[in-house]
N, C-alpha and C positions, 0 to 999 in steps of 0.2 A: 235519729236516723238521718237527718237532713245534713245535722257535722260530719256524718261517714262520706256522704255522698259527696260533700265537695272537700273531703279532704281525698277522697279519690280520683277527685276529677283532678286536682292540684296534682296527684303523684304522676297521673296519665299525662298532664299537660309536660310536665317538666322532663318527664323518660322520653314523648318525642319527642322536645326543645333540644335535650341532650345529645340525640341523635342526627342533627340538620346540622353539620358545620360547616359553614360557610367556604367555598370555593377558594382554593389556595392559587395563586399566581405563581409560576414557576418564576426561580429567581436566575433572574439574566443577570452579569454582572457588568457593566458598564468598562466598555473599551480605557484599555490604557494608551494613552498619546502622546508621548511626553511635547511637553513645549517647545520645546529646539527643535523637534524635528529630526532629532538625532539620540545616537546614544549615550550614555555617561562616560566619561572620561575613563577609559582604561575594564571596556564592559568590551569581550570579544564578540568581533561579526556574528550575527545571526547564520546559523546553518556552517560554520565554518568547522565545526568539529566535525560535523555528519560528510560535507563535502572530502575532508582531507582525509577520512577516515574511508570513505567511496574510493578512493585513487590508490588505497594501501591493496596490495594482492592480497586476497584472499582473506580480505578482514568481513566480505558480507558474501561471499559465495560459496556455496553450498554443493554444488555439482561439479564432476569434473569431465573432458570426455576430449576426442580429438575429432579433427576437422578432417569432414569426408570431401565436401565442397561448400563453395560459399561464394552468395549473388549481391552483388555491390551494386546497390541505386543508392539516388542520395538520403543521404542522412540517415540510412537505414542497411543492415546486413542479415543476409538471411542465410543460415549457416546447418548444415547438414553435422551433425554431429552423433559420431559413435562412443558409447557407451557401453562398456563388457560388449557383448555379442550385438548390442542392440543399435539402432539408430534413430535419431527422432531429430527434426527440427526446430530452430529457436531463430526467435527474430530480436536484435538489439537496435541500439543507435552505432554509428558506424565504428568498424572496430577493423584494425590492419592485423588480418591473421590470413593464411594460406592453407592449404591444403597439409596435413600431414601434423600440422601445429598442437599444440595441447593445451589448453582454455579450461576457463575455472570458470563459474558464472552460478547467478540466484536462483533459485526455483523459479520465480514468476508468475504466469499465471498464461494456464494452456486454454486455447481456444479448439474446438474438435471442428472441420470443415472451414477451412480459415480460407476466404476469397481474394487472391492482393489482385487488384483490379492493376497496380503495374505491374504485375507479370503475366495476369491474364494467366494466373495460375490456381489451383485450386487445394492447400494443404488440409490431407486427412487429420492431421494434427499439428500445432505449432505452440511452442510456449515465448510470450514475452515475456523478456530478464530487463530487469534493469542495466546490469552490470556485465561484461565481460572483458577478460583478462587474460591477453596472452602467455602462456607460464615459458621463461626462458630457461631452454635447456633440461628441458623434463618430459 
């Protein structure tokens, strides 16, 4: 009776044991830096495909629509844009487009009750694009 007992206490001890594993460390992988400071001989610019690919019409944009009007502060354009029947506002970084023009531009990302404290204006909705692109002759 006494061999039952501690070979059950051994089967008990060992199904918790089994059950406690030890805390795993997430694996961070150690920065790469190269030594020079620089990149390998004949390795392209970082971001240089993404960039040149930005500048091509209509390689990231998604919407099209034309310009009702549009408010030039700097660095920033805030462009009234119609869409089939519709109109809504988008804000980019500055972009040389006028009234009547026809623009291509990203989805983005819409803000509802949008405050620009320099216009002292108050948009019931606005999307920032990244990208916008005047279409020549369309």
């Amino acid at each position: 009776m006494r061999n039952i007992a501690i070979i059950a206490a051994l089967v008990m001890f060992s199904l918790t044991a089994c059950n406690k594993k030890p805390a795993e460390e997430p694996f961070v992988p150690d920065p790469v830096i190269p030594s020079s400071g620089s990149l390998p001989a004949g390795h392209p610019a970082i971001n240089s495909q993404a960039n040149a690919l930005a500048d091509m019409p209509g390689t990231f944009q998604s919407q099209k629509g034309t310009v009702v009007s549009i408010i030039n502060i700097p660095q920033f354009s805030y462009l009234e844009v119609k869409q089939n029947s519709q109109t809504r506002w988008i804000a980019s970084s500055t972009v040389k487009a006028k009234k009547g023009d026809a623009i291509e531009f990203d989805s983005g990302s819409t803000v509802a009750n949008f405050n620009s404290k320099t216009l002292n204006r108050t948009f019931p909705s606005i999307t920032f694009v990244n990208h916008v692109t005047v279409l020549d002759g369309k």
